[in-house]
TORGUMAR-869766 format. One record per atom (N, C-alpha, C): x, y, z; residue in one letter. Coordinates in steps of 0.02 Angstrom, whole numbers, plus 50000, padded with zeros to 5 digits. Each point is the difference from the previous one (the first is absolute). Layout:
<pts>
XYZa...
</pts>
This chain:
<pts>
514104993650447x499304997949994x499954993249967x499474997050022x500194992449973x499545000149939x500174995849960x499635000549916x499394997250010x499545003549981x499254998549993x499624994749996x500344994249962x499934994949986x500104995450067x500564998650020x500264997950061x499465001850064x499945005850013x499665003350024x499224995750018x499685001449942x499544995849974x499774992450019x500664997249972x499744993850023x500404998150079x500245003650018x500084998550074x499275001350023x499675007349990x499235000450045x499644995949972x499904997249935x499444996049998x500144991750006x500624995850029x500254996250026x499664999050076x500065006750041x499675000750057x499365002549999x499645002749976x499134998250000x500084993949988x500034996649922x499944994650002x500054994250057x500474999350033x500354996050052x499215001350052x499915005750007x499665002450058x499114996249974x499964998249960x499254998649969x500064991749999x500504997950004x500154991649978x499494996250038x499815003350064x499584992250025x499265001149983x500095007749965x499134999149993x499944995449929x500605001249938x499944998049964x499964992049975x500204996250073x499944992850014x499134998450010x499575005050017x499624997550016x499244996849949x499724995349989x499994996149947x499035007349976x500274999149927x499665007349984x499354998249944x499294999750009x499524999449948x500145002949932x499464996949945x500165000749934x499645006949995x500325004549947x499835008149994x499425000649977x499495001049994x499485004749949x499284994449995x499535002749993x499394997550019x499954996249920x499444995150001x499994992949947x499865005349924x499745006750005x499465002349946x500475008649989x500665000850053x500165006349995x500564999850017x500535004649963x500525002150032x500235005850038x500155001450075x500065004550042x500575006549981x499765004649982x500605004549987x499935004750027x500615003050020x500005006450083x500555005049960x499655008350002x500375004449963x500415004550051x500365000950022x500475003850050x500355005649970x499785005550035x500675004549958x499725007150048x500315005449949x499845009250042x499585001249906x500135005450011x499945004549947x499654999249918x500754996149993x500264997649926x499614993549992x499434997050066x499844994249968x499215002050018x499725004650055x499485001750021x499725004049945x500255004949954x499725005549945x499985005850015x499605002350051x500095006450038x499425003049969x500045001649932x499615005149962x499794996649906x500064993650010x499934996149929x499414995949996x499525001949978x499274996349998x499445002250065x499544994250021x499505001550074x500315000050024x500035002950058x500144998850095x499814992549999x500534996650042x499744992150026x500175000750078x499454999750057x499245002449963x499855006149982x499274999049976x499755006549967x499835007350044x500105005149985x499845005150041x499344999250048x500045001750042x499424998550029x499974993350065x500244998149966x500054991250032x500244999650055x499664998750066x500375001050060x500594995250020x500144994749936x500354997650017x501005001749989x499895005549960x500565003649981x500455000850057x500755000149978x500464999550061x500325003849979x500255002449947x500475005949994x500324999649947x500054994149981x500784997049986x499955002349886x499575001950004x499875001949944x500054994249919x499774995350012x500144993449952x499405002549956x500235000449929x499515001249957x500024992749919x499435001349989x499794994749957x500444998449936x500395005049967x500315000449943x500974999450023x500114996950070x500664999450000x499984992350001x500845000049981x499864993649975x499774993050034x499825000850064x499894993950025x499124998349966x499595005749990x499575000449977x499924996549920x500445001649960x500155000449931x500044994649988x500564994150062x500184996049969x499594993850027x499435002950051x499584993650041x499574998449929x499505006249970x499765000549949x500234993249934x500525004049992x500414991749957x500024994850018x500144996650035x499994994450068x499404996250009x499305004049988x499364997450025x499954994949990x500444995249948x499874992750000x500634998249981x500384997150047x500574998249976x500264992350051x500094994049954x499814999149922x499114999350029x499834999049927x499144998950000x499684994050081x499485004950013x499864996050070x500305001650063x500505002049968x500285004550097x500515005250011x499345003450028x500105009450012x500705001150053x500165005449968x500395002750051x499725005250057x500025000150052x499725004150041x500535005850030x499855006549992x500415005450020x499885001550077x500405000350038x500015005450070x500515003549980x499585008750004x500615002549992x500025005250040x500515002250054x500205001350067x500435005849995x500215002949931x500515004349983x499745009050039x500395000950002x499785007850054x500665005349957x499635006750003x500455005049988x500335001550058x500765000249986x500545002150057x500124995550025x499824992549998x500354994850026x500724999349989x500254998250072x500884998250001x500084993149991x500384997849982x500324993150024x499844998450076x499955002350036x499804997950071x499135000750025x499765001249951x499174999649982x499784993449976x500574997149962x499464994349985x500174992550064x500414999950015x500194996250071x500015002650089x500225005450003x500135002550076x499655004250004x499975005749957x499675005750048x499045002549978x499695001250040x499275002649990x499935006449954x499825000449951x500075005749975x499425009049984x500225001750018x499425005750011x500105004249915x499424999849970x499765001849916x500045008450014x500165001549946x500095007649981x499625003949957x499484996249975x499775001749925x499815006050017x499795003849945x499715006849974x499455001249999x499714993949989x499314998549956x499404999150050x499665005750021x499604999650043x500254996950075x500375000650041x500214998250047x499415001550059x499804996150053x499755000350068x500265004850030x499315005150033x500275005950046x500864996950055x499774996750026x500384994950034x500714997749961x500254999749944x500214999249987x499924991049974x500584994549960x499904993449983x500164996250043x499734993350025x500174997150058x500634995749985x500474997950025x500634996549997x499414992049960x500484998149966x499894993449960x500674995950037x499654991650003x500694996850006x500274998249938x500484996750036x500544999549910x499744994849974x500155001049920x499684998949940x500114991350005x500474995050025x500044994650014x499094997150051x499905002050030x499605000450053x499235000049952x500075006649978x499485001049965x499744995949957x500624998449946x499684993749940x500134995250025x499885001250074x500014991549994x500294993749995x500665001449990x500354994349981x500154994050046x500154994949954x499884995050023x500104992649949x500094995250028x500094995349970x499654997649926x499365003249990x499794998349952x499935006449942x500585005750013x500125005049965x500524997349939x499855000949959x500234994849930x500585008649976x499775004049993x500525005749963x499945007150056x500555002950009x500235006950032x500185003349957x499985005749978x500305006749971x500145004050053x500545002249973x500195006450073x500405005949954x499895005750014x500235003849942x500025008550065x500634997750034x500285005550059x500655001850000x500155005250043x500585001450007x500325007350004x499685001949958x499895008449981x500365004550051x499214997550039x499825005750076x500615000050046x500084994749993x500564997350021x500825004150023x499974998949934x500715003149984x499875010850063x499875002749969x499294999649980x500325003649895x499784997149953x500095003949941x499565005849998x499294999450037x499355007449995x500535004950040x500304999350054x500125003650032x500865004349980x500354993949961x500595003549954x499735005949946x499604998349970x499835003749932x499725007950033x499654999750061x499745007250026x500645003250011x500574996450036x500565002050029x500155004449931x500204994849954x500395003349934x499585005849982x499275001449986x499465005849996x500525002750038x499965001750054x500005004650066x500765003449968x500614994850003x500615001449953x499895005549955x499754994249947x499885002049941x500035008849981x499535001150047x499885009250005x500605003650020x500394995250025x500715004950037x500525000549981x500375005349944x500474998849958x500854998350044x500144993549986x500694997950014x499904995850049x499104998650014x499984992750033x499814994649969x499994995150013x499894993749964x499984993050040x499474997549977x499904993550064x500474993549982x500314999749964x500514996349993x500665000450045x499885008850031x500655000150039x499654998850083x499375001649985x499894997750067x499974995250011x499664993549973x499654994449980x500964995150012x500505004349971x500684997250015x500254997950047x500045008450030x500295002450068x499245003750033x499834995650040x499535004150023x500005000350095x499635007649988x500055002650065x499854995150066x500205003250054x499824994150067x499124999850002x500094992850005x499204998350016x499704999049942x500334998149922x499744999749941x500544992949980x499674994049976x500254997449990x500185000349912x500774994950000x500315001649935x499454996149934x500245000049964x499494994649942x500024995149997x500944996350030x500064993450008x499714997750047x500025002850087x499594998150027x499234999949991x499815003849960x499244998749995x499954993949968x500324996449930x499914995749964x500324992850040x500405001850053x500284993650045x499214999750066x499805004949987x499484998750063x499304994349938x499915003249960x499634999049970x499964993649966x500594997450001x500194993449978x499974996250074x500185001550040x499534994350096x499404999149997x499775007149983x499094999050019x499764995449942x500155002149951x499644994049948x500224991050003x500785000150014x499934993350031x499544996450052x500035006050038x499534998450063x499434997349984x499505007649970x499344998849961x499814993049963x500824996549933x499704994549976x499954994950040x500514998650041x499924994950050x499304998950039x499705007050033x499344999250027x499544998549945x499825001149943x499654998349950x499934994049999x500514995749973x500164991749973x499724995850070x500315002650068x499634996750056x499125001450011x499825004249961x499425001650007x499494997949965x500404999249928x499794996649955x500444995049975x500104991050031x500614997049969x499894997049945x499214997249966x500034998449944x500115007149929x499765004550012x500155006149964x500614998249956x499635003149914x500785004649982x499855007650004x500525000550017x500205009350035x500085002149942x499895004549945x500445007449961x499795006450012x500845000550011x500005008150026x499905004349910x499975008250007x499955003749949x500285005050009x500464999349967x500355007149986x499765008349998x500255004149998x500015006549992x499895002449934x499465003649969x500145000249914x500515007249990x500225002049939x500255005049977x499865008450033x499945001350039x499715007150003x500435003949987x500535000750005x500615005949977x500194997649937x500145004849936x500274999149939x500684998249997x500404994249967x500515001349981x500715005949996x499495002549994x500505008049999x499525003750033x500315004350040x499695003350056x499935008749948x500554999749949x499935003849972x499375003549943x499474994349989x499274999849981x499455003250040x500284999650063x499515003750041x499695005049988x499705006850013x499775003749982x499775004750057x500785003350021x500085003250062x499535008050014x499645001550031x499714997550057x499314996350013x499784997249943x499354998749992x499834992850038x499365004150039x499834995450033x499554990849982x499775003549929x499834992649977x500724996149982x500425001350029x500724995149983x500144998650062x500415002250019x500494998350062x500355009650015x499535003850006x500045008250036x500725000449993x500275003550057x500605001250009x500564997850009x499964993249983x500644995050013x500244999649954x500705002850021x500565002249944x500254991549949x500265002349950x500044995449952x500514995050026x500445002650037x500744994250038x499604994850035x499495004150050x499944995650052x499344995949966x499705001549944x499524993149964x500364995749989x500514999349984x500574993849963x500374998350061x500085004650032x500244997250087x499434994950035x499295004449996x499354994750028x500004991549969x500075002649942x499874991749949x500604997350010x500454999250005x500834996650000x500134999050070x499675003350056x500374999150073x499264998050036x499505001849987x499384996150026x499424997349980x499815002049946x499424995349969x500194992949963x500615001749982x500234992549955x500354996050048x500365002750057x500324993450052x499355000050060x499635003650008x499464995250026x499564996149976x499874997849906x499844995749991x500324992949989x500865002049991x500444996949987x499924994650069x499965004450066x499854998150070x499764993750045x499305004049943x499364995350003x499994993349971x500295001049939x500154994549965x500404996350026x500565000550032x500644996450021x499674995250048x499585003450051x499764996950043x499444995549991x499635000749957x499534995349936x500374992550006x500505003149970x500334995049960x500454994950046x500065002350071x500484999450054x499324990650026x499195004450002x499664996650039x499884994949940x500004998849922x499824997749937x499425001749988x499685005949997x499435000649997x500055003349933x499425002049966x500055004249936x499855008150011x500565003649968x500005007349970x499635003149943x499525003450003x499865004349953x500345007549967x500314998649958x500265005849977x499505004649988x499755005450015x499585003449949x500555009349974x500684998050018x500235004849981x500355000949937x500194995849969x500344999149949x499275001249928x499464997350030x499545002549936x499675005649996x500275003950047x499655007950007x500625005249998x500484998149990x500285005249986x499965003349927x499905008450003x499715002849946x499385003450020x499874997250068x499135001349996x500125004850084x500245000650006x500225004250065x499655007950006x500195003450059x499485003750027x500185007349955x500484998949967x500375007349939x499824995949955x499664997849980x499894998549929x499165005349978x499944999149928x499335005149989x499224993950026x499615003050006x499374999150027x499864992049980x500095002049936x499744991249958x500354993850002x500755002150016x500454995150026x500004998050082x499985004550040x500134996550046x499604996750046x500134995650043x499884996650033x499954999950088x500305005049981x500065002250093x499725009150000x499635002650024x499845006150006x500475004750059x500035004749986x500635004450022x499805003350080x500355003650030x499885002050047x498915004649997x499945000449955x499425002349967x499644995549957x499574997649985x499864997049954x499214997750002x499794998249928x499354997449997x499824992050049x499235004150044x499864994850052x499324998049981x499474996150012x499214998950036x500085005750016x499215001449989x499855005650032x500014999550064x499824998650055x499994997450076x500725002250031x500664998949929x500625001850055x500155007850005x499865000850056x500445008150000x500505001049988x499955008749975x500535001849980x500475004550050x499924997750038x500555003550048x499894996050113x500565000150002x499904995650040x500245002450096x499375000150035x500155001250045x500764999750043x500385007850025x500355001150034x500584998849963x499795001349928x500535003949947x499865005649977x500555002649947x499785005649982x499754999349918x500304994549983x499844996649918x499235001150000x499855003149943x499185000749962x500174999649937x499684993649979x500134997549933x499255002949963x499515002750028x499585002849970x500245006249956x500465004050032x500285007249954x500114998249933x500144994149979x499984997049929x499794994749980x499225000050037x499574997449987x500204992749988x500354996150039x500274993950025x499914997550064x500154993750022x499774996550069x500644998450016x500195000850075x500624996250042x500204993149991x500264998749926x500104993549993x500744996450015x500495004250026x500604999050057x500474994649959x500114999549935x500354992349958x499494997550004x499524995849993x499794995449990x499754996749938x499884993049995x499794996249951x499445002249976x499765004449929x499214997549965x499834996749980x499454996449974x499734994649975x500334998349962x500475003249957x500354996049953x500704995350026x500225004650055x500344996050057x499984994850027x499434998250025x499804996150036x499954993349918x499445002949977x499754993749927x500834996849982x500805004950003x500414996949999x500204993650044x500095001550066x499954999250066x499484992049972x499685002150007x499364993549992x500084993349959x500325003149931x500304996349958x500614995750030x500325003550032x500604994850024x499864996150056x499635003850037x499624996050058x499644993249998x499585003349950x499454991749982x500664993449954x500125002249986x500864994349955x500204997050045x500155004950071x500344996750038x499394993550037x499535003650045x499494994750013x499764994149958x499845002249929x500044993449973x500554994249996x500535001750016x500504995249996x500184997350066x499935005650044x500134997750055x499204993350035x499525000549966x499434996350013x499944993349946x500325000749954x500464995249968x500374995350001x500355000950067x500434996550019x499974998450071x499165000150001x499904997750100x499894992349978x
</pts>
């Protein structure tokens, strides 16, 4: 297998190569005389899901699915921003959708999943999040904060659940050696490292005055898998203690490692937000953490149990909060976020 690195910059050598003549072509100055253009891209971890209002508000026919609420951080950190420096605003589009892949915000149309009051009909396909905000020459800052779905990590952690319950299985051995028609972990993280080259390349052509920062993955599994608090569902349910320290060491930390590489491949800037949340993970007690557990405190609006499962997070009087970031998450998230935009707007 060829080393990752190598790997790496052979594919993003060839996007690159493949974009060269657009990048000849002579490109206007970014951002309007009184504002600076900023476009928020992401799934999940950057949309909120269940952290503050609905954006938009219930009711609002203009709702698409995608579940973006007021208190994640793209919200948090526009708030801060409102004048930056004195005399000129930053302006937010923010395009982020729950369940977005890496192939949502450039190639593919994406059809919303939310929970939250959905159309008899079901949500209509959205195009990708590039499209949507707009981008364009006079887009001054990008955030993009994907990858997840990707891999997919939502869809490892059910696996390990599903495990979890079965004594002498373990998703580490599958996740190793895995059955026909299941790909291994390296291939997931070698696939996952194309598409995001791909993705930044369409970005930067989309937006060439832009600075791009991507955002990391925060903490959701503890250090020691052994903190957990087996089987409870405000933690991480049935996923045995091996395969938490298997999750964090073989996929949440080398797909931010990933993300980053490839950041760093295009020179764009990385947001860590994992290194200042660890501690605050989805086994930690109520007041510490930062990420809510397969169960956990939501808005009232999010249900607690979720169509064409069998999970009812109501039996203990909790909402289907699946890992995710709470407000205190995100207010982290936000903090490193807005640091980064200021500097990166700093130095246009």
């Amino acid at each position: 297998m060829r080393h990752p690195v190598s790997r790496l910059r052979t594919r993003a050598l060839a996007v690159g190569l493949a974009l060269a003549a657009s990048a000849l072509v002579p490109s206007g100055s970014a951002g309007a005389a009184d504002q600076y253009q900023w476009a928020a891209l992401g799934d999940s971890y950057t949309a909120g899901g269940f952290v503050g209002e609905p954006l938009p508000a219930l009711g609002d026919e203009s709702r698409d699915g995608c579940d973006r609420t007021s208190d994640a951080y793209p919200g948090v950190v526009a708030r801060e921003l409102e004048e930056f420096p004195p005399g000129k605003y930053v302006r937010l589009t923010n395009v982020s959708c729950g369940n977005a892949t890496i192939a949502d915000i450039a190639e593919t149309r994406q059809t919303p999943v939310s929970p939250v009051q959905p159309p008899a009909e079901g949500w209509s396909a959205v195009d990708t999040q590039i499209k949507r905000a707009k981008l364009s020459e006079e887009t001054d800052v990008v955030t993009i904060g994907v990858g997840g779905n990707s891999l997919p990590f939502g869809g490892m952690l059910l696996k390990c659940l599903q495990l979890g319950a079965i004594p002498g299985k373990t998703c580490q051995e599958y996740y190793t050696n895995p059955p026909e028609g299941e790909e291994g972990i390296q291939d997931k993280l070698a696939r996952v490292q194309d598409k995001y080259v791909e993705m930044l390349a369409k970005v930067h052509e989309a937006a060439p005055n832009a600075k791009v920062i991507t955002v990391g993955y925060p903490a959701v599994l503890p250090a020691e898998g052994s903190t957990c608090n087996r089987p409870a569902l405000t933690e991480l349910g049935s996923i045995k203690h091996a395969d938490v320290d298997w999750l964090r060491e073989n996929a949440l930390i080398p797909l931010n490692k990933t993300i980053q590489q490839v950041t760093q491949f295009f020179g764009d800037r990385y947001v860590d937000v994992y290194s200042s949340s660890v501690g605050h993970d989805a086994c930690q007690p109520a007041e510490e953490k930062w990420v809510e557990g397969i169960c956990g405190d939501a808005a009232d609006y999010w249900p607690a149990s979720l169509p064409g499962t069998i999970l009812n997070c109501g039996l203990i009087n909790k909402r289907a909060t699946l890992v995710h970031p709470n407000a205190q998450g995100h207010a982290n998230t936000a903090a490193h976020v807005e640091r980064a935009i200021r500097i990166s707007l700093l130095e246009r």
